[in-house]
PANUDO-670935 format. One record per residue (C-alpha): residue number from 1; chain; x, y, z. Coordinates in nm, 4 decimals. Each point is the difference from the previous one (the first is absolute). Example, Ala and Ser with C-alpha at 12.3 -4.5 7.8 and 13.67 -1.06 7.14 Angstrom:
BEGIN
   seq   mol          X          Y          Z
     1     A     1.2300    -0.4500     0.7800
     2     A     0.1370     0.3440    -0.0660
END
This chain:
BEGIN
   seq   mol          X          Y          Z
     1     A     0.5398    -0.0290    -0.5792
     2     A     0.1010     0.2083     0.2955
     3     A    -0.2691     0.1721     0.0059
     4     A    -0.2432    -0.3141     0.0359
     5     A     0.2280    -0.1850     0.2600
     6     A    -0.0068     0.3482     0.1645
     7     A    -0.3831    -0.0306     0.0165
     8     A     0.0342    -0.3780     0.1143
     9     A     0.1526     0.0810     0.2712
    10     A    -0.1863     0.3081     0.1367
    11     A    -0.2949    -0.2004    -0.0203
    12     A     0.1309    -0.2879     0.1583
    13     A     0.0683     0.2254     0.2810
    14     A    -0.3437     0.1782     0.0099
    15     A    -0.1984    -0.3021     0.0070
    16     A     0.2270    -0.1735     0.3094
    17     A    -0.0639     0.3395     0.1571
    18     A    -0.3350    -0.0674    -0.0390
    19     A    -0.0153    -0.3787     0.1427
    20     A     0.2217     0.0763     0.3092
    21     A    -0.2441     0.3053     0.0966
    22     A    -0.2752    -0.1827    -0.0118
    23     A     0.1593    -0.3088     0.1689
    24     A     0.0330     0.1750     0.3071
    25     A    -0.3333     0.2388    -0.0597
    26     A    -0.2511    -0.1739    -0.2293
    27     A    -0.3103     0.2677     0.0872
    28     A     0.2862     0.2683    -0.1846
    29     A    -0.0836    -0.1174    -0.3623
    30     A    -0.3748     0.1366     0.0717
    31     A     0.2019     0.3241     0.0334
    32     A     0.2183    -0.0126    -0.2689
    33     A    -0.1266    -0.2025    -0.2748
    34     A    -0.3149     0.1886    -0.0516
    35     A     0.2300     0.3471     0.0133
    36     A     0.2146    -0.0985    -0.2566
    37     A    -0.2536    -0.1370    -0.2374
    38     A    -0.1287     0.3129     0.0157
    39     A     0.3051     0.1910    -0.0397
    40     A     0.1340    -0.2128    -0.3680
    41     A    -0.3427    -0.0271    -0.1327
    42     A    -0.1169     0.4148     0.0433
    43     A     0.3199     0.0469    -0.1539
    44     A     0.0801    -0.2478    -0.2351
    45     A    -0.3545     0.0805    -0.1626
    46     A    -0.0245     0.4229    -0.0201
    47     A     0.3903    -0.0043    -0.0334
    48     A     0.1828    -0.3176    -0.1667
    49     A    -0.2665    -0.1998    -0.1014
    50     A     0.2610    -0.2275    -0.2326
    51     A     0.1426    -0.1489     0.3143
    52     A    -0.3080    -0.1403     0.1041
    53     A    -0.0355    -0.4203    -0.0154
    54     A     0.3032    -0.2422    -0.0760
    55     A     0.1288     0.2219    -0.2992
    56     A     0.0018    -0.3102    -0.2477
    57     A    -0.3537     0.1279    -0.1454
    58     A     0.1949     0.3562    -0.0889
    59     A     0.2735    -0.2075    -0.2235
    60     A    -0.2649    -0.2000    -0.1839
    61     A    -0.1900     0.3608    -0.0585
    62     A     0.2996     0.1599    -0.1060
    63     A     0.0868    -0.2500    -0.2464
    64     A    -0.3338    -0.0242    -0.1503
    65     A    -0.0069     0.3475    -0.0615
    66     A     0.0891     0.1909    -0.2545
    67     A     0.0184     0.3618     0.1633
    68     A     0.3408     0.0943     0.1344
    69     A    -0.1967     0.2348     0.2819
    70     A    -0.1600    -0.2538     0.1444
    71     A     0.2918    -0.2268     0.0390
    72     A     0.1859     0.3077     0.1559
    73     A    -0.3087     0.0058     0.2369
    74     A     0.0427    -0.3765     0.1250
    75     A     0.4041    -0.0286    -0.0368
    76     A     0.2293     0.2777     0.1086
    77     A     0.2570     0.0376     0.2653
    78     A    -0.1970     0.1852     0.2074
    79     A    -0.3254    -0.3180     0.0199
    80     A     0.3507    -0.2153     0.0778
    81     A     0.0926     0.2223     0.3149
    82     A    -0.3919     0.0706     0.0915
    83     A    -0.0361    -0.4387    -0.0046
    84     A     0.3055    -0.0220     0.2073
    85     A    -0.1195     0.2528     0.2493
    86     A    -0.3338    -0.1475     0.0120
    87     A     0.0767    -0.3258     0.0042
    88     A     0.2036     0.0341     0.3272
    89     A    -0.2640     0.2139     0.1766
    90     A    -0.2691    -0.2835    -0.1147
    91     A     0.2380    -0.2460     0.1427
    92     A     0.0519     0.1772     0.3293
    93     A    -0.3576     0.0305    -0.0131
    94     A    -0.0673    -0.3428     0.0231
    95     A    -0.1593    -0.0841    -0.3240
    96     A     0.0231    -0.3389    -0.1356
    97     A     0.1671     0.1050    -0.3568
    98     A     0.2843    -0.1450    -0.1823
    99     A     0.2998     0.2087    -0.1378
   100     A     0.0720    -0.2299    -0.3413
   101     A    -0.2327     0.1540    -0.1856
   102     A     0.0928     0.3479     0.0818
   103     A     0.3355    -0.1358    -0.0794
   104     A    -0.1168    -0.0338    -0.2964
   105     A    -0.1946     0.3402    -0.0179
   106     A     0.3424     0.1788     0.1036
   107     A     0.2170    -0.1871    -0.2567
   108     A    -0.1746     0.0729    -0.2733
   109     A    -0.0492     0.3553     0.1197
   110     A     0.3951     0.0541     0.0120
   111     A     0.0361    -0.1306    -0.3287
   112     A    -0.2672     0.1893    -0.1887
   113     A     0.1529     0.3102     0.1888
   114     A     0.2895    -0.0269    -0.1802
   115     A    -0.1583     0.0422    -0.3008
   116     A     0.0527     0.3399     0.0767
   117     A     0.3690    -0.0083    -0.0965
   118     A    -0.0200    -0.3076    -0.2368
   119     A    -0.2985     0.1342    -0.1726
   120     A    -0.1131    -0.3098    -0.1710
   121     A    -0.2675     0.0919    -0.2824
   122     A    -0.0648    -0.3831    -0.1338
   123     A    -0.3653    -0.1299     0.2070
   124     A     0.1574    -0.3565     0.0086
   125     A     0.3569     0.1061     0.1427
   126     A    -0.2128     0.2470     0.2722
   127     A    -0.2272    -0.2530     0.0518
   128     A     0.2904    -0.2985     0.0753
   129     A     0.1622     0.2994     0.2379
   130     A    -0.2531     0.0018     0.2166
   131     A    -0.0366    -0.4010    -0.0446
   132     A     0.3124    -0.0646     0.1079
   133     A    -0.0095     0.2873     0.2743
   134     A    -0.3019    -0.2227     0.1289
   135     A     0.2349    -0.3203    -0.0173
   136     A     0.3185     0.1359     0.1701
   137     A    -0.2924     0.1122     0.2940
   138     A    -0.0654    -0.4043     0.0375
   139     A     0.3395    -0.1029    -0.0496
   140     A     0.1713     0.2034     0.2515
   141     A    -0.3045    -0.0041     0.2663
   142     A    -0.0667    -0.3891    -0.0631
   143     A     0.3535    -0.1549    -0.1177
   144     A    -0.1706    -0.1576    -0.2756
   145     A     0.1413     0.0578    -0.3330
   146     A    -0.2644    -0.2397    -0.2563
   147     A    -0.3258     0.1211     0.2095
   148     A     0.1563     0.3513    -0.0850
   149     A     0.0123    -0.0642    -0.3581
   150     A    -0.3688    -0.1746    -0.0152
   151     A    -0.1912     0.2398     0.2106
   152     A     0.1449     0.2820    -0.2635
   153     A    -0.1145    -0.2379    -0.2441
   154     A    -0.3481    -0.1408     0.1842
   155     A    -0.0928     0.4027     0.1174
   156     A     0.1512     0.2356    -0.2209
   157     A     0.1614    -0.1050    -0.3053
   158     A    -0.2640    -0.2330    -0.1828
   159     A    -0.0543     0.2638    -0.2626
   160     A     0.3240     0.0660    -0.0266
   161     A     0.2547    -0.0927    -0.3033
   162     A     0.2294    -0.2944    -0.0071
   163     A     0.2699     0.2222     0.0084
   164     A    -0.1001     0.1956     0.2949
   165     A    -0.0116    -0.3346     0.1978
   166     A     0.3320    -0.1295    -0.1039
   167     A     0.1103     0.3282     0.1465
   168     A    -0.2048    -0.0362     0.3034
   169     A     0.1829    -0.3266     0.0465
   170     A     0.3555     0.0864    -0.0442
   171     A    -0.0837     0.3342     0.2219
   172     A    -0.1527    -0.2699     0.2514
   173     A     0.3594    -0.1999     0.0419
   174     A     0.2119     0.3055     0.0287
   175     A    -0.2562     0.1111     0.2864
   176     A     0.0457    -0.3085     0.1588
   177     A     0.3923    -0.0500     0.0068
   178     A     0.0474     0.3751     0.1413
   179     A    -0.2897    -0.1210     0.2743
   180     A     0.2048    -0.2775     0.0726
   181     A     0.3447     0.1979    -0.0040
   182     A    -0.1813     0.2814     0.2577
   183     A    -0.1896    -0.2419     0.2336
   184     A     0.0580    -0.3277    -0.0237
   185     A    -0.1616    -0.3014    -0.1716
   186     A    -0.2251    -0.1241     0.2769
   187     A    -0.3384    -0.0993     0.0075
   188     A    -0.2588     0.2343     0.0738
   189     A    -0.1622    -0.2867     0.2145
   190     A     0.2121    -0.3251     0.0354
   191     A     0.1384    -0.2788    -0.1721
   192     A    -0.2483    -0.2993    -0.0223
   193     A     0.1967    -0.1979    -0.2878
   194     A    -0.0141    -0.2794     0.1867
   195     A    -0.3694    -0.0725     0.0169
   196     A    -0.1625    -0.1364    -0.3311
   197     A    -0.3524    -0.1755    -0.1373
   198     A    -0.0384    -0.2689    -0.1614
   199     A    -0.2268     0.0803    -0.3712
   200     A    -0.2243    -0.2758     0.0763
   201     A    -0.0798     0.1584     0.3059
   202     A    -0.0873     0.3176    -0.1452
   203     A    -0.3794    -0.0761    -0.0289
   204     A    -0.0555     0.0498     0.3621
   205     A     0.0834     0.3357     0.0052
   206     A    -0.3446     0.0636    -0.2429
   207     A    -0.1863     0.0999     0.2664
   208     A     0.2474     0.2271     0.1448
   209     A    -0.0040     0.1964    -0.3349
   210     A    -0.3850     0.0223     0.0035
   211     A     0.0056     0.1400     0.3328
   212     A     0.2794     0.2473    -0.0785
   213     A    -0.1534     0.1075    -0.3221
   214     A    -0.3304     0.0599     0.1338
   215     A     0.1779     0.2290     0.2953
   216     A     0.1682     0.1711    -0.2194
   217     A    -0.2455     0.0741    -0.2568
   218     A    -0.2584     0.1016     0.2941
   219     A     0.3034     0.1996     0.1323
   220     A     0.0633     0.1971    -0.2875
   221     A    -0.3869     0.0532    -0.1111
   222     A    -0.0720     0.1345     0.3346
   223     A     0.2840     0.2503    -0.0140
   224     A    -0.0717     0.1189    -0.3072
   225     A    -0.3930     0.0161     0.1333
   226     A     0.1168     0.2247     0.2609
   227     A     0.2332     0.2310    -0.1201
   228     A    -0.2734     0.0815    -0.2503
   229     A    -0.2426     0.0541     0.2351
   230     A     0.1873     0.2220     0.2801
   231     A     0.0787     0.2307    -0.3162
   232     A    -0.0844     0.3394     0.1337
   233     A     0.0336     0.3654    -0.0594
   234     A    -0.1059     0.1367     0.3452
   235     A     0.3246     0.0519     0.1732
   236     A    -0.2679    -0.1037     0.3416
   237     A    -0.0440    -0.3305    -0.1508
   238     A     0.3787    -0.0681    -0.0633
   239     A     0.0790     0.0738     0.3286
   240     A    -0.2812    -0.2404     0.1509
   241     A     0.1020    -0.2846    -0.2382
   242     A     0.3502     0.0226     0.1282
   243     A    -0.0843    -0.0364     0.3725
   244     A    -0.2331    -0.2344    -0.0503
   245     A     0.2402    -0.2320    -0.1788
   246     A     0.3211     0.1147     0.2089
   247     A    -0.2395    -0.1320     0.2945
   248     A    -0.0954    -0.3340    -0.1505
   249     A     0.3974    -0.0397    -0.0908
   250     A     0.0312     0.1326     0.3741
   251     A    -0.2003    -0.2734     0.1253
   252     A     0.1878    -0.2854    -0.1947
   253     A     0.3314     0.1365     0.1370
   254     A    -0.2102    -0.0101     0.3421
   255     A    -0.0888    -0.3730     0.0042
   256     A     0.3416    -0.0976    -0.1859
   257     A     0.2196     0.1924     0.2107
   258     A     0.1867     0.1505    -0.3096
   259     A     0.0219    -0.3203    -0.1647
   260     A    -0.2058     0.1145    -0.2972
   261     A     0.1797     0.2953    -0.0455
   262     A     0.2600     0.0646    -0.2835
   263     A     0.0790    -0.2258    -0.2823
   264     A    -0.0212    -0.3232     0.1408
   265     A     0.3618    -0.1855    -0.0477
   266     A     0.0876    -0.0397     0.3786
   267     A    -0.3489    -0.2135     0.0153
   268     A     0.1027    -0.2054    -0.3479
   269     A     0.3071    -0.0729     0.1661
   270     A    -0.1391    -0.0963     0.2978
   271     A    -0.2886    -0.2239    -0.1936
   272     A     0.3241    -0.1308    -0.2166
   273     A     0.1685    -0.0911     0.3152
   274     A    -0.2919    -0.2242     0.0862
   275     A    -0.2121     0.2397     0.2277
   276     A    -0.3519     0.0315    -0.0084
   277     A    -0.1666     0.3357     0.0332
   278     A    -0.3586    -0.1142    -0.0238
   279     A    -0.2808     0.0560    -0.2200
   280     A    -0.0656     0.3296     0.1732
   281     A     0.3391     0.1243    -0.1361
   282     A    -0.1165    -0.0683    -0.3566
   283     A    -0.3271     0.1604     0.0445
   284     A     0.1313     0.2614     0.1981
   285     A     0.2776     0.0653    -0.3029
   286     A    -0.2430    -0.0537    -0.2879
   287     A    -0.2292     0.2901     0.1250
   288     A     0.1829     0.2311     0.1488
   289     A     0.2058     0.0503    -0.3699
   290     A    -0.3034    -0.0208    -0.1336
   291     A    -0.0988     0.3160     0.2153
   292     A     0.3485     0.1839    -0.0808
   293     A    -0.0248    -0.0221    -0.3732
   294     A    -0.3982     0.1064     0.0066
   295     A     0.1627     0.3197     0.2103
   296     A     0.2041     0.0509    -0.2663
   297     A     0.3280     0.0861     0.1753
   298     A     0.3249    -0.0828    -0.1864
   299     A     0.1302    -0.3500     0.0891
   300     A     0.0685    -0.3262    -0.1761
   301     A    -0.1878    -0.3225    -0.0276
   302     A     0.2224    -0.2660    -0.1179
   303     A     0.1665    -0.0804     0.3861
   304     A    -0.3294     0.0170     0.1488
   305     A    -0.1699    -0.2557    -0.2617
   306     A     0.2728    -0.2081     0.0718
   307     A    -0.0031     0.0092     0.3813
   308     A    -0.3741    -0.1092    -0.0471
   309     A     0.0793    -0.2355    -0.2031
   310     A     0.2525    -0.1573     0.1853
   311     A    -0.2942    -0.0022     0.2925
   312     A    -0.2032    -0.2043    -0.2234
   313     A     0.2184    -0.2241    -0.0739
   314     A     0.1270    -0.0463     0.3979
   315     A    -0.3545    -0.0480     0.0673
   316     A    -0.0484    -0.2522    -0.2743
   317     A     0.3344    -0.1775     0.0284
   318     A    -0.1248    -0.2750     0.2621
   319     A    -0.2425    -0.1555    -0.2338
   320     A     0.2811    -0.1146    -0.2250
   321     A     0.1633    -0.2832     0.1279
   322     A     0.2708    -0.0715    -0.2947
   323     A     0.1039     0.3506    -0.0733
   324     A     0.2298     0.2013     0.1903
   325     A    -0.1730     0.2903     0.2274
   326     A     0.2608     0.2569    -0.1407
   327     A    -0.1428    -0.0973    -0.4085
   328     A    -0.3498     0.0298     0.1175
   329     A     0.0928     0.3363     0.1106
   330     A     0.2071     0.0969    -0.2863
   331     A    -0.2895    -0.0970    -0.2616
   332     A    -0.2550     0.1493     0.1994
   333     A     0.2013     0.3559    -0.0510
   334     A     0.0625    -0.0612    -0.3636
   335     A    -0.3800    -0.0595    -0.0493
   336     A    -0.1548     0.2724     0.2181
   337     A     0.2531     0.2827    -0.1235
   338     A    -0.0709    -0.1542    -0.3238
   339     A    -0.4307     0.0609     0.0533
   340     A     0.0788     0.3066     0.1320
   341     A     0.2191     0.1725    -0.2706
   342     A    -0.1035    -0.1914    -0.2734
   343     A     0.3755    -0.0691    -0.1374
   344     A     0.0718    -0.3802     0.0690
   345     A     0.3748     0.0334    -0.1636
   346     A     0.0751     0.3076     0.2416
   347     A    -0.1418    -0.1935     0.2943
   348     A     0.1611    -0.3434    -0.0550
   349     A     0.3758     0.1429    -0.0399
   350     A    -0.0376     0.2651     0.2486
   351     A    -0.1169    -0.2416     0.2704
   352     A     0.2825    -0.2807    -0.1474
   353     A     0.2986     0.2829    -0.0288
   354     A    -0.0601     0.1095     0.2991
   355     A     0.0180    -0.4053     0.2084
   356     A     0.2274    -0.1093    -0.2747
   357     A    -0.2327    -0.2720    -0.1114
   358     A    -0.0107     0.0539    -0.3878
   359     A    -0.0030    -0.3882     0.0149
   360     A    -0.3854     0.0131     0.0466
   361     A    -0.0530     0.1936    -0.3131
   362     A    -0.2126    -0.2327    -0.1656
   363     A    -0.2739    -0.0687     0.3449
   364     A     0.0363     0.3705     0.0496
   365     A    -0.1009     0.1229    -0.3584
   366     A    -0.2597    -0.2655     0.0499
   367     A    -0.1475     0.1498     0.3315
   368     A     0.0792     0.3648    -0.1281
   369     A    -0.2065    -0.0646    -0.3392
   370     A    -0.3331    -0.1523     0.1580
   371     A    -0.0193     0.2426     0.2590
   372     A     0.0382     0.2583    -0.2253
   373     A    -0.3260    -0.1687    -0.2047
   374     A    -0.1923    -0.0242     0.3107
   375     A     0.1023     0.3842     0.1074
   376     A    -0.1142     0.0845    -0.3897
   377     A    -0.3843    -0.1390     0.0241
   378     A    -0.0418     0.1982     0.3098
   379     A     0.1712     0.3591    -0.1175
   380     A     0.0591    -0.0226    -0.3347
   381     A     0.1836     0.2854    -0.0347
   382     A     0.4423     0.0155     0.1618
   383     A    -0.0527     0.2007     0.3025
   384     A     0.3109     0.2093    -0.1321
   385     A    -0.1360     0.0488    -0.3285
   386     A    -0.3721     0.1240     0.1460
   387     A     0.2154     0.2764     0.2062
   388     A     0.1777     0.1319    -0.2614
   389     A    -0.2750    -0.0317    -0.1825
   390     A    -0.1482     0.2577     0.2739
   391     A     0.3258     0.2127    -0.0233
   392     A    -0.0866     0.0725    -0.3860
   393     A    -0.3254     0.1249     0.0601
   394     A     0.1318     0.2378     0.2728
   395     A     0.2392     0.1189    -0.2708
   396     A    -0.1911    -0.0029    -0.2807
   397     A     0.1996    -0.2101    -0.1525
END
């Protein structure tokens, strides 16, 4: 728990660095971006290639397999302090990444170190270790207790024993009251109880779900497209990939003056707070995280989903007459993180912990679920489960 919040905070810092620098110098991130692309992915790839992406894939790998080597090669305290490290430089750097899913990453990193001194021998009790390793990551970096619980359930634990998810839960709780003892119970973005939707208006948001689900499914197709494809050997090649996609990031930081940059909650706040950024934000956002993740550098993906998300839904929240502009914004989140990472329970509690709005469960598993159809027919395959699925084969399985 320390540990994470310790992370939270030095890349808070490193990516408000990064916005006030370019604020006053813009033509700097042309400088700097590219450089530091450069930098995380020569080294992340020849020298701790297990820190590379959001970290989530590496806990779904681990689980599935059976070989204690390879889960020592993807969890371990030293991929925790190499995410930490490179999350902050890729942060400083500019890069549009989130840092809940190395949250995550580190959590369940810690906790399958530990297995060092525990040294746990039962598959289903190492297996819930790292699960609920994975959990505490979301708890602590998102304040959201159930979404921690369901995304160990949704990405990790679906093969795993009853028993092993009881545990998961109980762990979950305890996680969550020492969060709340060590830094407060507040909402990781703000308190919209007061705003509801009417179920008979739920209908109109159908279209909004199509559109999400097909950006999401496109989103995550693409990626996976491209990370496949800039898979090279030739240490030449590497480095040319990485300055070519530091400059397109580069550019986006250019034209946005730093607004893409980072994880994307000062902009949800902003949208939440009834400001428009404009459609150029959203496609701005959308591909230059599609561009980080192809690079392959360590960073998250769940805060930027949502800050595009929350775009769409700004964008689209004029057209509805009878529903408030903060709801439109709020399902729009749920069912473009839910496209995106193909776990509608994760998505629609994360996004409702996190505005204290559990009271639109039922519209919100609604949006979450037909999204999550839409995203299917396009990529069939969970963009999670496809990169572990590429960890394996890297391992051998």
């Amino acid at each position: 728990m320390i540990v994470i919040t310790f992370f939270l905070e030095v890349s808070d810092y490193a990516q408000h660095s990064f916005k006030n620098l370019i604020g006053a110098n813009p033509y700097l991130s042309f400088i700097i971006t590219p450089i530091v692309f450069v930098g995380i992915v020569y080294v992340a790839k020849y020298y701790c290639h297990y820190v590379q992406g959001s970290g989530i894939p590496q806990l779904i790998a681990a689980t599935d397999s059976r070989n204690k080597s390879i889960r020592e090669q993807l969890l371990s305290f030293r991929i925790a302090l190499g995410k930490i490290g490179f999350i902050f430089l890729g942060m400083l750097g500019g890069a549009p990444i989130g840092i809940e899913g190395p949250s995550i990453h580190i959590g369940g990193s810690i906790f399958y170190g530990f297995n060092r001194f525990i040294k746990l021998n039962r598959k289903f009790l190492i297996h819930a270790l790292i699960a609920i390793g994975g959990s505490a990551g979301l708890i602590v970096a998102f304040n959201a207790p159930i979404a921690g619980f369901l995304f160990a359930y949704e990405e990790i634990g679906r093969k795993l024993k009853k028993q092993a998810l009881i545990l998961i839960a109980i762990m979950s709780g305890i996680v969550y009251l020492f969060a709340i003892m060590y830094r407060g119970d507040a909402n990781y973005l703000t308190n919209l109880s007061a705003y509801s939707l009417e179920l008979t208006l739920v209908w109109q948001l159908l279209p909004l779900a199509i559109l999400a689900g097909v950006l999401g499914g496109l989103f995550s197709k693409s990626t996976l497209f491209l990370i496949n494809k800039f898979i090279t050997h030739s240490k030449l090649k590497v480095i040319t990939i990485a300055v070519v996609l530091g400059f397109i990031v580069a550019s986006f930081n250019y034209l946005s003056t730093g607004q893409i940059a980072g994880s994307g909650k000062e902009e949800v706040l902003l949208m939440l707070g009834g400001a428009g950024l404009g459609l150029d934000f959203v496609a701005m956002k959308y591909f230059a995280t599609l561009t980080s993740l192809a690079s392959t550098i360590p960073g998250g993906l769940f805060m930027p989903s949502i800050s595009i998300g929350a775009g769409i839904g700004s964008e689209v929240a004029s057209f509805y007459t009878q529903i408030d502009a903060q709801v439109i914004i709020i399902m729009a989140m749920i069912a473009y993180l839910s496209a995106v990472i193909r776990a509608p329970l994760t998505s629609v509690f994360v996004i409702l912990e996190m505005t204290t709005t559990l009271h639109l469960l039922i519209p919100g598993l609604m949006i979450a679920f037909i999204a999550n159809w839409i995203s299917k027919q396009i990529f069939a395959q969970p963009i999670y489960e496809a990169l572990a699925d590429n960890y394996l084969k890297l391992t051998g399985k």
